[in-house]
Residue frames as qw, qx, qy, qz and C-alpha x, y, z in Angstrom:
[[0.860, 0.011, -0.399, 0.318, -23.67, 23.13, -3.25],
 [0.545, -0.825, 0.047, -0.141, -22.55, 24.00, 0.25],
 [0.353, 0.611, -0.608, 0.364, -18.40, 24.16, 0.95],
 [0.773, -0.435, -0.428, 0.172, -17.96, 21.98, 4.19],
 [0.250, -0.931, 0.241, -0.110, -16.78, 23.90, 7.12],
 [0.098, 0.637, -0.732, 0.220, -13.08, 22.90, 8.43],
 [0.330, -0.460, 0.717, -0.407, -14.04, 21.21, 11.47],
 [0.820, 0.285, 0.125, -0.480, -16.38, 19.10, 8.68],
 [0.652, 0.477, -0.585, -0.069, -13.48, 17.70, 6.46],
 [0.905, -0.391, 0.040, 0.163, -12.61, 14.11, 8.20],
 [0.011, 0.782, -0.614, -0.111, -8.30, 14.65, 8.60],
 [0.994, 0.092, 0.009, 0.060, -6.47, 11.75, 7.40],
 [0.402, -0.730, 0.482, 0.270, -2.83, 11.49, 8.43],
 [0.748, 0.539, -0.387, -0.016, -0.31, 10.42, 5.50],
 [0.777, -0.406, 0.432, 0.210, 2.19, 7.74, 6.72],
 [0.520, 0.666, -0.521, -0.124, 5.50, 7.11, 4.94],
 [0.922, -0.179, -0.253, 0.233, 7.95, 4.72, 5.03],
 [0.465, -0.787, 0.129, 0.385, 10.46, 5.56, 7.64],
 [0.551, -0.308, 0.407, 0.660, 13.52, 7.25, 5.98],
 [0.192, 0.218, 0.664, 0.689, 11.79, 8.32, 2.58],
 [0.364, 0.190, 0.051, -0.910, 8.84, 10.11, 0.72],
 [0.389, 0.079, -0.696, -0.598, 7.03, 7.48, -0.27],
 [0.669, -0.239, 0.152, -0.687, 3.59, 7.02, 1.16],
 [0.032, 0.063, -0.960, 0.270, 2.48, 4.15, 3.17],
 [0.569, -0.125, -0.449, -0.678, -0.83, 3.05, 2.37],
 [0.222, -0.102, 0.934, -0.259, -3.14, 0.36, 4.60],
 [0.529, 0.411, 0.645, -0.368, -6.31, -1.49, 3.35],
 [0.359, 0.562, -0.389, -0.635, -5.55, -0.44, -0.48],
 [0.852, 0.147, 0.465, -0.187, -7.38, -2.49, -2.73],
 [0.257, -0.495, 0.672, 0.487, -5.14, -4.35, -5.49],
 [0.659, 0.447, 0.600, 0.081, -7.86, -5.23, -7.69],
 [0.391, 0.886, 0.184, -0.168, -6.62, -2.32, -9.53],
 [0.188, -0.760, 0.532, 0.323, -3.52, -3.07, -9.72],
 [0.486, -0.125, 0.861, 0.081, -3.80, -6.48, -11.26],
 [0.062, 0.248, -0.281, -0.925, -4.66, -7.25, -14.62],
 [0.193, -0.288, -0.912, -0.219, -7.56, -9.57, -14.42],
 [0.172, -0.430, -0.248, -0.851, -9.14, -7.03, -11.88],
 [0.764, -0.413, -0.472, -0.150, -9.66, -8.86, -9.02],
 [0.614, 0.091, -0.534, 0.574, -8.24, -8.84, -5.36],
 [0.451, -0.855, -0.225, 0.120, -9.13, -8.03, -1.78],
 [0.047, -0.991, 0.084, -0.092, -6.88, -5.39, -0.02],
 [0.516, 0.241, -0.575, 0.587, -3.02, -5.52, 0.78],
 [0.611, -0.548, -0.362, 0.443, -2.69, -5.24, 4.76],
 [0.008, -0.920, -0.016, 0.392, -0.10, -2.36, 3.49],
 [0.745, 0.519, 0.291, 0.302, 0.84, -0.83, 0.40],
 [0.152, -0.847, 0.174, 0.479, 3.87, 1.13, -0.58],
 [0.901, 0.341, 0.232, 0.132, 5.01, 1.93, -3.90],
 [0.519, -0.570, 0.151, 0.618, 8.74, 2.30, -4.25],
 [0.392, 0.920, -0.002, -0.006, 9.86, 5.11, -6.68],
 [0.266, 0.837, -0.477, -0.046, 13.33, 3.95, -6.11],
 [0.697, 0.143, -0.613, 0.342, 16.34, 1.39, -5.12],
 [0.064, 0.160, -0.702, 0.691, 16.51, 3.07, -1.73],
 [0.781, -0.111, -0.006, -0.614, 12.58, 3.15, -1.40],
 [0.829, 0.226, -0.510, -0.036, 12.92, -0.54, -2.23],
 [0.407, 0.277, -0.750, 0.442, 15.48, -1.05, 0.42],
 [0.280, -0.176, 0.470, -0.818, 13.78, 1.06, 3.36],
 [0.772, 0.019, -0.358, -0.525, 11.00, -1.48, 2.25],
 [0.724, 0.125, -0.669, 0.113, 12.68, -4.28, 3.21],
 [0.272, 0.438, -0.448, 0.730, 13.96, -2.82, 6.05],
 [0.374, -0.246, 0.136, -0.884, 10.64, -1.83, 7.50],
 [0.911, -0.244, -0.097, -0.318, 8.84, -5.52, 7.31],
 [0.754, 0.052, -0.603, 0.257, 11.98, -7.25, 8.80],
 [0.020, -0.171, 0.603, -0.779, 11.74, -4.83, 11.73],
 [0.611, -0.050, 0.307, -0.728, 7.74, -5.30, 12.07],
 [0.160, -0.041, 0.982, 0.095, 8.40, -9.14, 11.05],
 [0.691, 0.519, 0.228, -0.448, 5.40, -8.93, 8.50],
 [0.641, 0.262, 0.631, 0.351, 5.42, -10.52, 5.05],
 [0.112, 0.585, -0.051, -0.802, 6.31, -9.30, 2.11],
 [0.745, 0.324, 0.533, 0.235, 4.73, -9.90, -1.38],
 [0.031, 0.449, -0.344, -0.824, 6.58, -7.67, -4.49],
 [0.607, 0.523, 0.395, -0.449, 3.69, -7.49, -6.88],
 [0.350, -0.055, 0.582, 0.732, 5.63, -5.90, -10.19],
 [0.148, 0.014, -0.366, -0.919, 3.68, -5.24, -12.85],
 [0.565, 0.105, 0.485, -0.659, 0.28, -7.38, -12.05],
 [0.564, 0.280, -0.442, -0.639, 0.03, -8.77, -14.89],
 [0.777, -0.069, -0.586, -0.220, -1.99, -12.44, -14.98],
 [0.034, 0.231, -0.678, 0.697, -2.09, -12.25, -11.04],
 [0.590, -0.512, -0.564, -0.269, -4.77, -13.73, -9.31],
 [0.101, 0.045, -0.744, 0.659, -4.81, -12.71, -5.48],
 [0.299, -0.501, -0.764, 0.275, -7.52, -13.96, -3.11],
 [0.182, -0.745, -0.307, -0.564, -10.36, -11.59, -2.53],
 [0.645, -0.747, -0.128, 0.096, -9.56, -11.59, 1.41],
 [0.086, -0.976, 0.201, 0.003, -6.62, -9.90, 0.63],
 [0.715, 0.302, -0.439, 0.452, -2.47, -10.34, 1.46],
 [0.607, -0.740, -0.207, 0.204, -0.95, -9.93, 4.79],
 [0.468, -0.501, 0.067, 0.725, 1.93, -7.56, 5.56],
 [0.355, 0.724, -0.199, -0.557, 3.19, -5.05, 2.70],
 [0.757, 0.335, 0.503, 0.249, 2.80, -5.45, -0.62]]
């Protein structure tokens, strides 16, 4: 097994949400989140790890006027294999 050189490894930038540590995700599928196992991707995903997370959340899709859906815990969710629009 061959190590890949540097210029080999693809880079992937990490996005947060503005103001916080808590990654910003896009295209993350939510069948794993849910508890039936099913679902296309969120648009974007960010779980908050706090009340201010939570806010800056808000914050963020009423400046980029996107939808939001607040998942919770997934449990007996059904979401649509084409996915959800804005963050979830």
């Amino acid at each position: 097994m061959s190590v890949p050189k540097p210029n080999q490894i693809p880079f992937k930038p990490q996005l947060y949400l503005p103001g916080t540590y808590c990654p910003l995700q896009s295209q993350v599928s939510l069948a794993s989140l849910t508890s039936f196992r099913v679902g296309g991707p969120a648009e974007w995903y960010v779980a908050p790890r706090s009340l201010e997370d939570l806010q800056a959340s808000f914050e963020w899709v009423n400046h980029q006027k996107l939808p939001m859906t607040l998942l919770g815990a997934g449990s007996n969710l059904l979401i649509s294999d084409k996915g959800l629009p804005g963050l979830v």
